[in-house]
The first five atom37 places (N, CA, C, CB, O) and aatype in JSON, in Angstrom:
{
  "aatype": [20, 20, 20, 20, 20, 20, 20, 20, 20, 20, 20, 20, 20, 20, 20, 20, 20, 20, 20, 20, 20, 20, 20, 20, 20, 20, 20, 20, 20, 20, 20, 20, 20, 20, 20, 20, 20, 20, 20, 20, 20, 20, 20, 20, 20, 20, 20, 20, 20, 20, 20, 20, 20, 20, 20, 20, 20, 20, 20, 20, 20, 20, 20, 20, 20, 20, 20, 20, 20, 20, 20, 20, 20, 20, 20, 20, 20, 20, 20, 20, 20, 20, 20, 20, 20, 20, 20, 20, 20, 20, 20, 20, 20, 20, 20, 20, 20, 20, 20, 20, 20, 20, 20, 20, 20, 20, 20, 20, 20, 20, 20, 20, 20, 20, 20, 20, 20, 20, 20, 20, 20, 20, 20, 20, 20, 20, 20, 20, 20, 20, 20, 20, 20, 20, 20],
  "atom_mask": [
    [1, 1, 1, 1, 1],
    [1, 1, 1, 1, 1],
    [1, 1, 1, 1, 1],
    [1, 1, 1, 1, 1],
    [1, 1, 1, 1, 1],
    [1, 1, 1, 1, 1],
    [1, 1, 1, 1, 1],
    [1, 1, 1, 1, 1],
    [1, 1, 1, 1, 1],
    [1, 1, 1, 1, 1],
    [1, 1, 1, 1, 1],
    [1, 1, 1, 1, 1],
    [1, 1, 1, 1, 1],
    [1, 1, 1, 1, 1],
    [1, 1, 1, 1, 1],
    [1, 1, 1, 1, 1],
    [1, 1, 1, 1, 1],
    [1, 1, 1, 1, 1],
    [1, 1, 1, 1, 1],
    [1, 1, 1, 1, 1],
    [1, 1, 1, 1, 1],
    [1, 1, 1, 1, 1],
    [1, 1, 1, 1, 1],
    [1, 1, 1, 1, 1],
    [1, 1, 1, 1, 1],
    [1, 1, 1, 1, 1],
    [1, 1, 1, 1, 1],
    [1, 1, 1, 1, 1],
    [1, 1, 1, 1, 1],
    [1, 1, 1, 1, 1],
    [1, 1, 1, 1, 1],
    [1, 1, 1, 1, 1],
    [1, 1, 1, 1, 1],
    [1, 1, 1, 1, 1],
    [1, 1, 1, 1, 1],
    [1, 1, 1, 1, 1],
    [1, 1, 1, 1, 1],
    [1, 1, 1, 1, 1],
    [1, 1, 1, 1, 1],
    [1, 1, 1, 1, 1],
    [1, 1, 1, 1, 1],
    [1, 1, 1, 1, 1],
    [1, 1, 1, 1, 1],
    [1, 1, 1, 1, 1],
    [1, 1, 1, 1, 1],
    [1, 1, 1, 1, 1],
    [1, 1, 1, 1, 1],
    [1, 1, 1, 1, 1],
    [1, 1, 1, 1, 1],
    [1, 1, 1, 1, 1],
    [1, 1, 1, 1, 1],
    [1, 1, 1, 1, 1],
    [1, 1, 1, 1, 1],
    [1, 1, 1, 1, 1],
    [1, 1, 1, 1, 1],
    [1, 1, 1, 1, 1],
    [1, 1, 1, 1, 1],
    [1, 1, 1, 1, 1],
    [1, 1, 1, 1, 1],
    [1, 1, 1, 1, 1],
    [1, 1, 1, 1, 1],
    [1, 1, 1, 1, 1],
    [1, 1, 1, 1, 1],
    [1, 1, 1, 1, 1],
    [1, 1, 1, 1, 1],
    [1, 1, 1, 1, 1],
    [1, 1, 1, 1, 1],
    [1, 1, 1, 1, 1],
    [1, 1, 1, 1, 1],
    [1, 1, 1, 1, 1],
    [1, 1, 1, 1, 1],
    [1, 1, 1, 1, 1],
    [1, 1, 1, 1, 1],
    [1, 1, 1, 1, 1],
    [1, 1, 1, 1, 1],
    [1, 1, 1, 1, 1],
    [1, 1, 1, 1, 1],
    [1, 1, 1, 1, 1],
    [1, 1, 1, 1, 1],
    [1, 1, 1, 1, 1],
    [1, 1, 1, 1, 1],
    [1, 1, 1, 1, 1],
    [1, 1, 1, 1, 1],
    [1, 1, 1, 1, 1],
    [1, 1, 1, 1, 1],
    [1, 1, 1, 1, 1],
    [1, 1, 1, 1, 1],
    [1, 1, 1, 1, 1],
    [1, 1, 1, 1, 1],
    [1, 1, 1, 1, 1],
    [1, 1, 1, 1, 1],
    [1, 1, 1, 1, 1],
    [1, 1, 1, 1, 1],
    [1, 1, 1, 1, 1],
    [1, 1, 1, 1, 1],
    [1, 1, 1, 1, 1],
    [1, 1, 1, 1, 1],
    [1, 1, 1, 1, 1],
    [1, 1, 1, 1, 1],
    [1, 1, 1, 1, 1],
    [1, 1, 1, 1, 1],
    [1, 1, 1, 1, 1],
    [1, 1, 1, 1, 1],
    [1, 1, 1, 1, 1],
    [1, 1, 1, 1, 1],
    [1, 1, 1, 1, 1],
    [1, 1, 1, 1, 1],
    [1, 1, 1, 1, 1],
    [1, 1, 1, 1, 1],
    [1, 1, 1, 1, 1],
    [1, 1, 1, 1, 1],
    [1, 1, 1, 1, 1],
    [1, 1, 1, 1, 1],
    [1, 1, 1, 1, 1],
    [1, 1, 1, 1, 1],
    [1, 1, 1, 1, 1],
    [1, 1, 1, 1, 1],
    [1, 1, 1, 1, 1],
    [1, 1, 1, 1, 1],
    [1, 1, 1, 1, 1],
    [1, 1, 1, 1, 1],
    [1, 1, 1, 1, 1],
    [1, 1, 1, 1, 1],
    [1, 1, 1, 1, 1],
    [1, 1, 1, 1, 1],
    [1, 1, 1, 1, 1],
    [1, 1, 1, 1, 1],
    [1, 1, 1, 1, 1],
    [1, 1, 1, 1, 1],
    [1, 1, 1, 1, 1],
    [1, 1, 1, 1, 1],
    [1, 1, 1, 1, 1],
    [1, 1, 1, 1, 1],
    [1, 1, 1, 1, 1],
    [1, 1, 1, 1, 1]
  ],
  "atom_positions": [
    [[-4.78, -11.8, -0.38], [-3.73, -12.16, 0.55], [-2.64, -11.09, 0.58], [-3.13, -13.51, 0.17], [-1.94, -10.87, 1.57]],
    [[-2.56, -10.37, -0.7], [-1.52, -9.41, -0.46], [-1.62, -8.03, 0.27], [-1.08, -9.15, -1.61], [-0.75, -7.21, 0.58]],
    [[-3.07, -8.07, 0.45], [-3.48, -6.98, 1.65], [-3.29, -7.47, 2.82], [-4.89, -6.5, 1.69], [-2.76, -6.63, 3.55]],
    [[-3.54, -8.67, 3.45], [-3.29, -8.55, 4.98], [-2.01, -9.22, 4.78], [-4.43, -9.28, 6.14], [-1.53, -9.54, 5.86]],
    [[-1.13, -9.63, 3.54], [0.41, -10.28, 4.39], [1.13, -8.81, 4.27], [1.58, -11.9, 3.36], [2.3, -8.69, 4.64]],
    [[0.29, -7.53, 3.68], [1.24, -6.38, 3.47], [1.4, -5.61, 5.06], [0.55, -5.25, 2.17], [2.41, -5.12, 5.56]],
    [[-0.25, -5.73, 5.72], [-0.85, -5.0, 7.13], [0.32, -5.86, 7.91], [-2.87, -5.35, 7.7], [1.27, -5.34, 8.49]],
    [[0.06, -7.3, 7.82], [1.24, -8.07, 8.52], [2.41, -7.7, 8.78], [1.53, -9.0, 8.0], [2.91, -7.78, 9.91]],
    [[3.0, -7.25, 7.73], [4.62, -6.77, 7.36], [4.28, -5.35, 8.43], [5.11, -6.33, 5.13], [4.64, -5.38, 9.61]],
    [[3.52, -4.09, 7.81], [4.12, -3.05, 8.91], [3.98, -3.19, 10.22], [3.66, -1.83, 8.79], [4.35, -2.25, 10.92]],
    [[3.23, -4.75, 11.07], [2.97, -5.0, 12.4], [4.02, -5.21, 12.97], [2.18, -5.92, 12.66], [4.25, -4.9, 14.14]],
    [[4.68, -5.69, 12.31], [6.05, -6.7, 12.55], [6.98, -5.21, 12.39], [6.44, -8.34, 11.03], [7.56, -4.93, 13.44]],
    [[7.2, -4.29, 11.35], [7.89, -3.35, 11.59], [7.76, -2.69, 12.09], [8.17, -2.95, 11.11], [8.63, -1.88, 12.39]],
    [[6.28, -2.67, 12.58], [5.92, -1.57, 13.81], [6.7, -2.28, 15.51], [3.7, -1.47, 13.93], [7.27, -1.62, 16.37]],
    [[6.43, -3.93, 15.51], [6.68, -4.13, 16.48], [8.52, -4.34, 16.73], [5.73, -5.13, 16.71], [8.97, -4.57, 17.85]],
    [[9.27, -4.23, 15.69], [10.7, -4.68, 15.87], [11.42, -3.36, 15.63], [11.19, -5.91, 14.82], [12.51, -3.12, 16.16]],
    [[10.81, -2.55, 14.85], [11.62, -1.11, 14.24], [11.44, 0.12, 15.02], [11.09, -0.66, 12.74], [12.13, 0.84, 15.75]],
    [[9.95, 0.08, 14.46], [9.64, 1.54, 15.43], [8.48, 1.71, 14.65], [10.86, 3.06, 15.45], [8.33, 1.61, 13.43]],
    [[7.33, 2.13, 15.93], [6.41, 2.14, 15.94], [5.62, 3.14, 15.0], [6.34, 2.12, 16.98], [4.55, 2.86, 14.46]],
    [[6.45, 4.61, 14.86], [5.54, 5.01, 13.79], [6.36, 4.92, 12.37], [4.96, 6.56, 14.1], [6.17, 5.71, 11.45]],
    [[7.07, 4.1, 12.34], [7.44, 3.45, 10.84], [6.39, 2.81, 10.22], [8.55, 2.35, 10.86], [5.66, 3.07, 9.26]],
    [[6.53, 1.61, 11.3], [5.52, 0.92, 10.92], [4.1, 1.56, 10.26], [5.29, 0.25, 12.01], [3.81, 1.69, 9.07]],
    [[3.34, 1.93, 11.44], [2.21, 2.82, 11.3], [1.97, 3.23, 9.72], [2.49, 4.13, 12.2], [1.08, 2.89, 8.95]],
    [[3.28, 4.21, 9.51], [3.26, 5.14, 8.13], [3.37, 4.46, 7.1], [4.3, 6.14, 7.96], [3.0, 4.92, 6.02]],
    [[3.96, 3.07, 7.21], [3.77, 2.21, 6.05], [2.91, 1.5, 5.33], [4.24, 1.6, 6.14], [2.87, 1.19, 4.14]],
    [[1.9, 1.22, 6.73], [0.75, 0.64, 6.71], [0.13, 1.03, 5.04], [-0.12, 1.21, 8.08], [0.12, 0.15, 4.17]],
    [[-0.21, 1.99, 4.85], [-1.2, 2.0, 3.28], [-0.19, 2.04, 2.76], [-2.35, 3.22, 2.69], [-0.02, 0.94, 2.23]],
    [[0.93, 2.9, 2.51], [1.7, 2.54, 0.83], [1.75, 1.07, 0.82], [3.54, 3.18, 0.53], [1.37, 0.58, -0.24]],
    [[2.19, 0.09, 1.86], [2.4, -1.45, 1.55], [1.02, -2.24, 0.77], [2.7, -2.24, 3.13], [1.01, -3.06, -0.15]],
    [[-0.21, -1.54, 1.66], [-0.98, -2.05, 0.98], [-1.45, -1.44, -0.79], [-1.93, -2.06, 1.98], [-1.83, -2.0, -1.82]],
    [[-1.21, -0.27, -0.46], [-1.69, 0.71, -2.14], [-0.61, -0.73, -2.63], [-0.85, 3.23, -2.62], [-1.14, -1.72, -3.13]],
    [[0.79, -0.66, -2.43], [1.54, -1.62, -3.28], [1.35, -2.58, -3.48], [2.44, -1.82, -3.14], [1.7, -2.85, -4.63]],
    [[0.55, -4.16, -2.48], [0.0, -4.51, -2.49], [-1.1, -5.1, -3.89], [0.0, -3.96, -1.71], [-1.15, -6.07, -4.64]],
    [[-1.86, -3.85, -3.64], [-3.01, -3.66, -4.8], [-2.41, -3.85, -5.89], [-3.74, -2.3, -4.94], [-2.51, -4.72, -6.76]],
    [[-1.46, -2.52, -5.69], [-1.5, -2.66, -7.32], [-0.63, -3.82, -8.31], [-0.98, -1.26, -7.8], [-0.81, -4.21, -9.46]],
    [[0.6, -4.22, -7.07], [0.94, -5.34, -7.97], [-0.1, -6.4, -8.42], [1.96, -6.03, -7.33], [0.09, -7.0, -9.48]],
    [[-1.05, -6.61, -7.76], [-2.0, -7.35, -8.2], [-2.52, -6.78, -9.82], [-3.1, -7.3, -7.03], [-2.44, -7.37, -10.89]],
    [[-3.15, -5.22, -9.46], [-3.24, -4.48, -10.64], [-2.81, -4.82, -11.95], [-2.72, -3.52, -10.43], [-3.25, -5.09, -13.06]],
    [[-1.48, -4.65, -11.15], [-0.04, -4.56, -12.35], [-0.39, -5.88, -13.34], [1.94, -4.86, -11.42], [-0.48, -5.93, -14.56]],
    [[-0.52, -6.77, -12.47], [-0.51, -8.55, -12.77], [-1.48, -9.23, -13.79], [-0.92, -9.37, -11.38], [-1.34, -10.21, -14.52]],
    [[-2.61, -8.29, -13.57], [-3.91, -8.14, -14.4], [-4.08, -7.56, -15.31], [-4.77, -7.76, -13.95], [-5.01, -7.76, -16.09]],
    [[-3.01, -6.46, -15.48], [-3.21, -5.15, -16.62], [-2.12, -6.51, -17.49], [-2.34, -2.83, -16.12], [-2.35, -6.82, -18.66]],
    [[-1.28, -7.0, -16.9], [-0.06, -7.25, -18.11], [-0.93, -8.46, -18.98], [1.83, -7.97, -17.34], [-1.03, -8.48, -20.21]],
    [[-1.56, -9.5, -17.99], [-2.57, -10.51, -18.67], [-3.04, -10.25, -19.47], [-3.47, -10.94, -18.18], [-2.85, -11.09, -20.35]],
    [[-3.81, -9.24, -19.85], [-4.44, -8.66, -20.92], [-3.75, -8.12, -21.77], [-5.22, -7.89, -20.64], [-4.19, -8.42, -22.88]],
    [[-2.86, -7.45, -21.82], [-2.0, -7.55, -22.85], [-0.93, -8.68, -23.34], [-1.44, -6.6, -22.67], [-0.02, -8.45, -24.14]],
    [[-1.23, -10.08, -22.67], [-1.0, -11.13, -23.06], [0.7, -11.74, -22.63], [-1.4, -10.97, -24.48], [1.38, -12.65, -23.12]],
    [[1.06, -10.5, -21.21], [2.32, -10.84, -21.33], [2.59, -11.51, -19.58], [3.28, -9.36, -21.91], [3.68, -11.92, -19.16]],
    [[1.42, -11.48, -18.87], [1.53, -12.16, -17.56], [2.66, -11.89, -16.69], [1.54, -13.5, -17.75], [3.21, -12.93, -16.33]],
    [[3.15, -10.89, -16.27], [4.19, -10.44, -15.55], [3.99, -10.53, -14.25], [4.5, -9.25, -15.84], [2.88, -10.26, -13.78]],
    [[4.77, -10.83, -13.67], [4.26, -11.34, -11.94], [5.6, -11.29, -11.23], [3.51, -13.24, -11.73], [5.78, -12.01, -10.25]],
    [[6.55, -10.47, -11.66], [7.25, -9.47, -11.01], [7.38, -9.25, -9.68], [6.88, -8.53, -11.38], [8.01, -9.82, -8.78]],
    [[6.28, -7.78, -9.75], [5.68, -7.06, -8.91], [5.22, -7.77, -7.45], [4.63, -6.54, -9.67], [5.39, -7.59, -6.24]],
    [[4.57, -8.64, -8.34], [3.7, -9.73, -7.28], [4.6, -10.83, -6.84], [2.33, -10.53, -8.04], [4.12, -11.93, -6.54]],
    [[5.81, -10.6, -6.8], [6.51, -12.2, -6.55], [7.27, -11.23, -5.75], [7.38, -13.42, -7.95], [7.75, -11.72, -4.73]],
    [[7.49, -10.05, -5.93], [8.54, -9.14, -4.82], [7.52, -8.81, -4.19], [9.58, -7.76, -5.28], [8.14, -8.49, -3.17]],
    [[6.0, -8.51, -3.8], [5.42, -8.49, -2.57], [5.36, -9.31, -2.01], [4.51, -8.17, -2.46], [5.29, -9.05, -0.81]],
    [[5.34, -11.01, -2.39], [5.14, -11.73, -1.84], [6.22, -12.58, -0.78], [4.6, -12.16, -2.65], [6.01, -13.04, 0.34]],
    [[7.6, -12.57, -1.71], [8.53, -12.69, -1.46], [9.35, -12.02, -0.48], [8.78, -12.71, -2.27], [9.6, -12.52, 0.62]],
    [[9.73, -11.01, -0.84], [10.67, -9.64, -0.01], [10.0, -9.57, 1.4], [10.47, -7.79, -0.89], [10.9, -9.58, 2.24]],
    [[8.9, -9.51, 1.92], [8.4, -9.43, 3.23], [8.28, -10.39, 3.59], [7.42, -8.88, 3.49], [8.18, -10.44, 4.82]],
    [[8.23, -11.51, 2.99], [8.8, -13.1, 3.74], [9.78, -12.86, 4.37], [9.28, -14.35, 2.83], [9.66, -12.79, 5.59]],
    [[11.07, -12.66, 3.75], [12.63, -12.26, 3.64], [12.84, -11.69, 5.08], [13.01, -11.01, 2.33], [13.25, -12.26, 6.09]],
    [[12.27, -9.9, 4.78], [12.32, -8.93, 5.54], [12.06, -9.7, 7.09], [11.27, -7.8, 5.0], [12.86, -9.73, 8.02]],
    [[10.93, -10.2, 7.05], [10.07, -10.61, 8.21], [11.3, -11.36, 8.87], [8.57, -11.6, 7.83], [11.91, -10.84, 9.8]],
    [[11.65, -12.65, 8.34], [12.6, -13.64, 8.55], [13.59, -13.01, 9.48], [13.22, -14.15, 7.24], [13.82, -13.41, 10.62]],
    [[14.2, -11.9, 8.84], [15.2, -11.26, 9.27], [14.89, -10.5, 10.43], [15.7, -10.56, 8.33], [15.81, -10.34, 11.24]],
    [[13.66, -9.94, 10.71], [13.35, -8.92, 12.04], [13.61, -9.98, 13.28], [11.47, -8.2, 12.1], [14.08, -9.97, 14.42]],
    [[13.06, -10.86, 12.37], [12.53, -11.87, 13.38], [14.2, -12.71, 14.4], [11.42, -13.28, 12.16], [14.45, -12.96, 15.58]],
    [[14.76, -12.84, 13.39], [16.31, -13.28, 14.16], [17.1, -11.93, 14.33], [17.4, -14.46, 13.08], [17.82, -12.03, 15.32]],
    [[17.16, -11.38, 14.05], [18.06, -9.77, 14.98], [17.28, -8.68, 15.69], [18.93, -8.65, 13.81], [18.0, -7.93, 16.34]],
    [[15.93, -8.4, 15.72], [15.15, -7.5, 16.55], [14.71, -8.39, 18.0], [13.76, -6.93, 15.61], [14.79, -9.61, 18.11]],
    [[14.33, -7.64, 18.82], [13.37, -7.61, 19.63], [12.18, -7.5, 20.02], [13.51, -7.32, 19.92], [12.08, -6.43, 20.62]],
    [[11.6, -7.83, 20.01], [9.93, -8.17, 20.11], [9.19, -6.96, 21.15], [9.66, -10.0, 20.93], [9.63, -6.74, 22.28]],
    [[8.35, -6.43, 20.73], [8.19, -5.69, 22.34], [6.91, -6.36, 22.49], [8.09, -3.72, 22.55], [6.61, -6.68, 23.64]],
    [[6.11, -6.64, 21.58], [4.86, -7.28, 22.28], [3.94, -8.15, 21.06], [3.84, -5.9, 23.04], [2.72, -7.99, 20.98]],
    [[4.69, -9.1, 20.13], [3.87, -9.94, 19.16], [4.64, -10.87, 19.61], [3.74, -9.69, 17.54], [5.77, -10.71, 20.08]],
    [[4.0, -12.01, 19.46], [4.54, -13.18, 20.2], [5.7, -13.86, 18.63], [2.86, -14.48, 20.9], [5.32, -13.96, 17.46]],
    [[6.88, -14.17, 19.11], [7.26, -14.34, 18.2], [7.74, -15.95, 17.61], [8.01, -13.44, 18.3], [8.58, -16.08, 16.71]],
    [[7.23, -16.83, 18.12], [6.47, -18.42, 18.16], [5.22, -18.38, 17.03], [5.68, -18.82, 19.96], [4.96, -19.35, 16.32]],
    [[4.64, -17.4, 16.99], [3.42, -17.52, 16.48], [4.14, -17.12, 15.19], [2.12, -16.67, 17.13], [4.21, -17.8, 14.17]],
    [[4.77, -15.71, 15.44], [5.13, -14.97, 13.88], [6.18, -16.11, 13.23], [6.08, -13.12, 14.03], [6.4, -16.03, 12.02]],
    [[6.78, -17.08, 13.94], [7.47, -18.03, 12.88], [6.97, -19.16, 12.3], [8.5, -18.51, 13.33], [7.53, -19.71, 11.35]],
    [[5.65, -19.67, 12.97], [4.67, -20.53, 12.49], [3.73, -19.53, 11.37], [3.78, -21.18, 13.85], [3.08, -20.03, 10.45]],
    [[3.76, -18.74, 11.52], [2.67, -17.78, 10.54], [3.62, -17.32, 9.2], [2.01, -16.1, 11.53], [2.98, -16.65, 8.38]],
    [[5.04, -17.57, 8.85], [5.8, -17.45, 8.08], [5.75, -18.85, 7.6], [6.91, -16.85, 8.52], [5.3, -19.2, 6.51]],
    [[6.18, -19.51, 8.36], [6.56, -21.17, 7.61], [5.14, -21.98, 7.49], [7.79, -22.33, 8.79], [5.25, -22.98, 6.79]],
    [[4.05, -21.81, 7.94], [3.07, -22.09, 7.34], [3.1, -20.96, 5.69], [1.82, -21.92, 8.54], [2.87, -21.5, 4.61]],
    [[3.29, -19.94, 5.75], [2.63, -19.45, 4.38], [3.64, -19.78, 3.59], [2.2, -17.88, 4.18], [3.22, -20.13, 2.49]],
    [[5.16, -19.84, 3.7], [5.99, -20.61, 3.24], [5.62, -21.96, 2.79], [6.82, -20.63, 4.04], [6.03, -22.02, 1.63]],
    [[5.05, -23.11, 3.1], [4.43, -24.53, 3.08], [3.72, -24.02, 1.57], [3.2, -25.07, 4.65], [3.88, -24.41, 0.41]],
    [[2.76, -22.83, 2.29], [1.14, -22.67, 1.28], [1.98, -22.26, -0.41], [-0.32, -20.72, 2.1], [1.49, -22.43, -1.53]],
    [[3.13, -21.77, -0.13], [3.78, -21.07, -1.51], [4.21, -22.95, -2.41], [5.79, -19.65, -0.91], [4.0, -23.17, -3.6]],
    [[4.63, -23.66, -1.73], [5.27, -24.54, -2.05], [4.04, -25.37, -2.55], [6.2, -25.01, -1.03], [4.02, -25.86, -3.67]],
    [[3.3, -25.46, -1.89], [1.87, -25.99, -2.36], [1.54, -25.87, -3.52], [0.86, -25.49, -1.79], [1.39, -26.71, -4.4]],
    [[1.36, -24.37, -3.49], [0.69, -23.58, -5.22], [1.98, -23.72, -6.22], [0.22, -21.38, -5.12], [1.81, -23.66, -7.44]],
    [[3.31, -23.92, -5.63], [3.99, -24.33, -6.61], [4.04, -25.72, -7.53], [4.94, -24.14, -6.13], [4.27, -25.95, -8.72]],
    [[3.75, -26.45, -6.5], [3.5, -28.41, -6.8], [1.41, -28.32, -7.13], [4.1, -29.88, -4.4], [0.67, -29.25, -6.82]],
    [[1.1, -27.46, -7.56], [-0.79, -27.48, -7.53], [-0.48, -28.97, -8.06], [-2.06, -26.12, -8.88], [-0.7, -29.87, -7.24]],
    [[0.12, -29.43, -9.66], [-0.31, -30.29, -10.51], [0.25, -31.47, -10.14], [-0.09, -29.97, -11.76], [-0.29, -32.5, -10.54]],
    [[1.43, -31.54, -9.31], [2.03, -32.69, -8.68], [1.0, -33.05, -8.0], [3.25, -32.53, -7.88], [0.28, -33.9, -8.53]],
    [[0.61, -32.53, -6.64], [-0.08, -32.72, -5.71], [-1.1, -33.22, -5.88], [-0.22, -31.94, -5.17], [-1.61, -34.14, -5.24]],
    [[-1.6, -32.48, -7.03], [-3.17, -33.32, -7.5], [-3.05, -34.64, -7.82], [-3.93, -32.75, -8.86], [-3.84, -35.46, -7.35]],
    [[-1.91, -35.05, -8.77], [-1.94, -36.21, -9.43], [-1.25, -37.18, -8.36], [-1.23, -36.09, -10.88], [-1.01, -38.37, -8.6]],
    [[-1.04, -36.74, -7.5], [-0.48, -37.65, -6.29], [-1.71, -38.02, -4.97], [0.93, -36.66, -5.54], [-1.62, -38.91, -4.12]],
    [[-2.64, -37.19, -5.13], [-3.58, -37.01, -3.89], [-5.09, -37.29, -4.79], [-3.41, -35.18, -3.0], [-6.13, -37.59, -4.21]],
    [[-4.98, -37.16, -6.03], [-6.36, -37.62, -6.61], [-7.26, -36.75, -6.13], [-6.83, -39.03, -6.26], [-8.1, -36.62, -7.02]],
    [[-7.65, -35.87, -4.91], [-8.47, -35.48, -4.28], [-8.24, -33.94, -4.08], [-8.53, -36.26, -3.24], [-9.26, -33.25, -4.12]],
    [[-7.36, -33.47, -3.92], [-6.98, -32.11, -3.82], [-5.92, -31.72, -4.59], [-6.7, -31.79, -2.59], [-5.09, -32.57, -4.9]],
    [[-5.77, -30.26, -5.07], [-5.18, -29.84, -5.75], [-3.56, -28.97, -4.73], [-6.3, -29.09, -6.59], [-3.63, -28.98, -3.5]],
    [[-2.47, -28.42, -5.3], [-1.87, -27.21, -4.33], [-2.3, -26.39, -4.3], [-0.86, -26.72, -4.38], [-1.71, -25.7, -3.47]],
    [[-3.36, -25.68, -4.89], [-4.09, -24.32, -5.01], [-4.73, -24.55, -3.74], [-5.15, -24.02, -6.37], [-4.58, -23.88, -2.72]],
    [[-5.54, -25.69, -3.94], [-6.91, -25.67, -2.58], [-5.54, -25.83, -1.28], [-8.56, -27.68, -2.61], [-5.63, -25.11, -0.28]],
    [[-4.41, -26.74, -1.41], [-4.34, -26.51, -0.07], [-3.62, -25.42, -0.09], [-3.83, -27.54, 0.75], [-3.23, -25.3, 1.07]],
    [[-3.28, -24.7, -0.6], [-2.39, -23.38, -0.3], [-3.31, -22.4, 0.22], [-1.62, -22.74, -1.62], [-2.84, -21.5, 0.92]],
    [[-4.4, -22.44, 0.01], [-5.48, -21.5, 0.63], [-5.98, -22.32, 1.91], [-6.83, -21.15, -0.5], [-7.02, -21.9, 2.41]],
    [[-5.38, -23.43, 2.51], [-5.89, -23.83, 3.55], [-4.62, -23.83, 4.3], [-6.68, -25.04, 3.45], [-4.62, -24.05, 5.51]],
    [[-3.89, -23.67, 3.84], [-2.54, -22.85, 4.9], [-1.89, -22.05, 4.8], [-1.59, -23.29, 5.23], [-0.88, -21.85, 5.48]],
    [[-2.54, -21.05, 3.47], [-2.59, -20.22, 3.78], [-3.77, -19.29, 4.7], [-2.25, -20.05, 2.91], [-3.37, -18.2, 5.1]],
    [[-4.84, -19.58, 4.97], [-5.67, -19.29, 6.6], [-5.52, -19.82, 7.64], [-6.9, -19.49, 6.75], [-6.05, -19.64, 8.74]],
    [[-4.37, -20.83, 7.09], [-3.74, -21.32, 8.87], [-2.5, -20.21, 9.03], [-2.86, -23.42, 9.05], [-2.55, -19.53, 10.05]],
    [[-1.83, -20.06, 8.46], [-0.82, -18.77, 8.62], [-1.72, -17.37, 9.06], [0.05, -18.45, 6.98], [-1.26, -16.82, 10.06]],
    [[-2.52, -16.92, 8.67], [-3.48, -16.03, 9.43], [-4.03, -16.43, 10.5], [-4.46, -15.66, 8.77], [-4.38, -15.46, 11.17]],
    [[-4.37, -17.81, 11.17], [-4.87, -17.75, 12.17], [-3.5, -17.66, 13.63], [-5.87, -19.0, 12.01], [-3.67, -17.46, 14.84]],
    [[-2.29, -17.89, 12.85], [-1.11, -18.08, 13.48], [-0.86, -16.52, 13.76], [0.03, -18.93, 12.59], [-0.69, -16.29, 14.95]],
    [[-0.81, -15.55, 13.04], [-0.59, -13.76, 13.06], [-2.0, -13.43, 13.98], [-0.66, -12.78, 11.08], [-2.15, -12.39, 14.62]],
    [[-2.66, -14.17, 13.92], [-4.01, -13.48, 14.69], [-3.46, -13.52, 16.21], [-5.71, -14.51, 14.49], [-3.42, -12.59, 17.01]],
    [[-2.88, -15.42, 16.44], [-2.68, -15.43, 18.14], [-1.44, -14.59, 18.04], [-2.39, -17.13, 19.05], [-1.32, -14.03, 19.12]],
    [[-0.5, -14.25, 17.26], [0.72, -13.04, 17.51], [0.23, -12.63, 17.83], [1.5, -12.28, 16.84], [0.1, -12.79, 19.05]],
    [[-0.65, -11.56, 17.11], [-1.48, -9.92, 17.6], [-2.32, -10.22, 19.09], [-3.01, -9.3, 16.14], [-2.18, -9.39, 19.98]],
    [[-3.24, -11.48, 19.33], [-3.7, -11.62, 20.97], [-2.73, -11.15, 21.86], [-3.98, -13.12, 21.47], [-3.0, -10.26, 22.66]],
    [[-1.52, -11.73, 21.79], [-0.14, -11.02, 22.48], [-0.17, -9.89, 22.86], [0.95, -10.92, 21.76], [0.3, -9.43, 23.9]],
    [[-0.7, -9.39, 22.05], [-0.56, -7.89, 22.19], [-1.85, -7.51, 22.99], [-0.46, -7.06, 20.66], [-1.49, -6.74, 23.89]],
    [[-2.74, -7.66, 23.03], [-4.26, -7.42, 23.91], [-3.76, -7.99, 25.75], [-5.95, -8.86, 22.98], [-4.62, -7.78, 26.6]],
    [[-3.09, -8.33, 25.98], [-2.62, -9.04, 27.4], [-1.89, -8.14, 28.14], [-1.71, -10.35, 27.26], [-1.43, -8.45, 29.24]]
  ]
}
C-alpha cells in the first residue's frame, strides 16, 4: 500500500503543484516508500519494531493531500473522488487500529480484514479520480 498511496501523493502534486514536481517525485516517494517498510523489518529483527518511518509515510501524505486538496486547484483529477479516496483510507487506518475491538464486537471479521477492504475501496475511489483525467 505504501507504493501506490506514495504514486498517489505525486498525482495529486503533479495535479495541484506542478506538473514536473510531481513527475520527479514519483520514485524517491516510492524508493521511500520501500524502504520505510525496509526500515520496519530490519528494526523487527533486531527486536525493536520501529514504525516511525512507516507512520510518517503513511500519515504526512494523508496530511499533505488534505491540504492540496482545500487550497489548490485541480486541473484535471476529480476532486470528489480524491476526498472519498482519503476518508475511505482514513476509515481503513481506524479499522487496523480497533483490529481487536472489532473482532470481538463482530465475531466474524477482524480490523485488519476490513482495513484491506477499504482500503481497495480507497483505490477504487483514486482510480475514478485518475478516469477524470482520460475525458
Amino acid at each position: 500500500m505504501s507504493i501506490a498511496f506514495m504514486a498517489l501523493f505525486s498525482m495529486v502534486v503533479r495535479d495541484r503543484i506542478a506538473e514536473r514536481f510531481g513527475d520527479g517525485m514519483l520514485w524517491p516517494l516510492v524508493f521511500a516508500g520501500v524502504a520505510s517498510v525496509g526500515y520496519w523489518y530490519w528494526s523487527e529483527l533486531q527486536g525493536q519494531g520501529d514504525l516511525r518511518a512507516y507512520a510518517v509515510i503513511q500519515f504526512l501524505p494523508m496530511l499533505l493531500m488534505a491540504l492540496m486538496l482545500i487550497i489548490c486547484v485541480g486541473k484535471e483529477m476529480s476532486t470528489p473522488w480524491l476526498w472519498g479516496t482519503l476518508g475511505t483510507y482514513a476509515l481503513s487506518k481506524v479499522a487496523e487500529h480497533f483490529d481487536i475491538a472489532i473482532c470481538d464486537t463482530t465475531g466474524i471479521a477482524s480490523g485488519h480484514t476490513i482495513k484491506h477492504v477499504l482500503a481497495s475501496l480507497a483505490a477504487l475511489w483514486a482510480v475514478f479520480a485518475v478516469l477524470r483525467l482520460r475525458r
